[in-house]
C-alpha positions as CSV (number, residue, x, y, z in Angstrom):
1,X,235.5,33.0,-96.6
2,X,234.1,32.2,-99.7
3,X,233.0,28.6,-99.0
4,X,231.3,30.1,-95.8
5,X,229.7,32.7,-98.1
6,X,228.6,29.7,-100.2
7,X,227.2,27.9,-97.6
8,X,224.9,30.4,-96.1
9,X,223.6,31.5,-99.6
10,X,222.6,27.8,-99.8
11,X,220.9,28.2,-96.1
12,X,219.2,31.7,-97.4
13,X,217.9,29.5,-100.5
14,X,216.7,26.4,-98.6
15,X,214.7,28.4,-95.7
16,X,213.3,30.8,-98.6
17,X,211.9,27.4,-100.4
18,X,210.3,26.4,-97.0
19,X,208.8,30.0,-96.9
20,X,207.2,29.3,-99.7
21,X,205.9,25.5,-98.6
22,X,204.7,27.2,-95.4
23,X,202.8,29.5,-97.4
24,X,201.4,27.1,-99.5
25,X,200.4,24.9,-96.7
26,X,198.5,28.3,-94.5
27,X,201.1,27.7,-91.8
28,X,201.3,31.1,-90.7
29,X,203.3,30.2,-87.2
30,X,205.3,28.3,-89.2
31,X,206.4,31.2,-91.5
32,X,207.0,33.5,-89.0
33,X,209.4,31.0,-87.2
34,X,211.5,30.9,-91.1
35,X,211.4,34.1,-91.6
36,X,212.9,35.1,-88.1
37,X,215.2,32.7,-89.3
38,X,215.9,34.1,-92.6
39,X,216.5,37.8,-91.3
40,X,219.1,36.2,-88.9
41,X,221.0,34.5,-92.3
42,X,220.3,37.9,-93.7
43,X,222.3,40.0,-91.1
44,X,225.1,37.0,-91.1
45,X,225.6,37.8,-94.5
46,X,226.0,41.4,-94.1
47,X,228.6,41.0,-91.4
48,X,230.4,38.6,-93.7
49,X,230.4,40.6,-96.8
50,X,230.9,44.0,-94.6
51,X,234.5,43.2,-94.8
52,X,235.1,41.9,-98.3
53,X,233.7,45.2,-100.0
């Protein structure tokens, strides 16, 4: 459990640094796309940790 935990904190920290690139570049499609994608690592982490606390 905690390796998976791990590994999507590393998956939450990679899309949020190509948030950030998207921005920088004015890619606004783009950063919709990521951040769709980050909401979706967002509520896998909740239904992982629901259970641990």
């Amino acid at each position: 459990m905690q390796d998976q935990l791990r590994e999507l904190k590393n998956k939450m920290k990679l899309k949020k640094e190509e948030y950030r690139q998207a921005v920088e570049r004015h890619e606004f499609l783009e950063q919709h796309v990521i951040q769709e994608e980050i909401e979706q690592l967002k509520m896998e982490w909740h239904q992982m940790t629901k259970g641990i606390s």
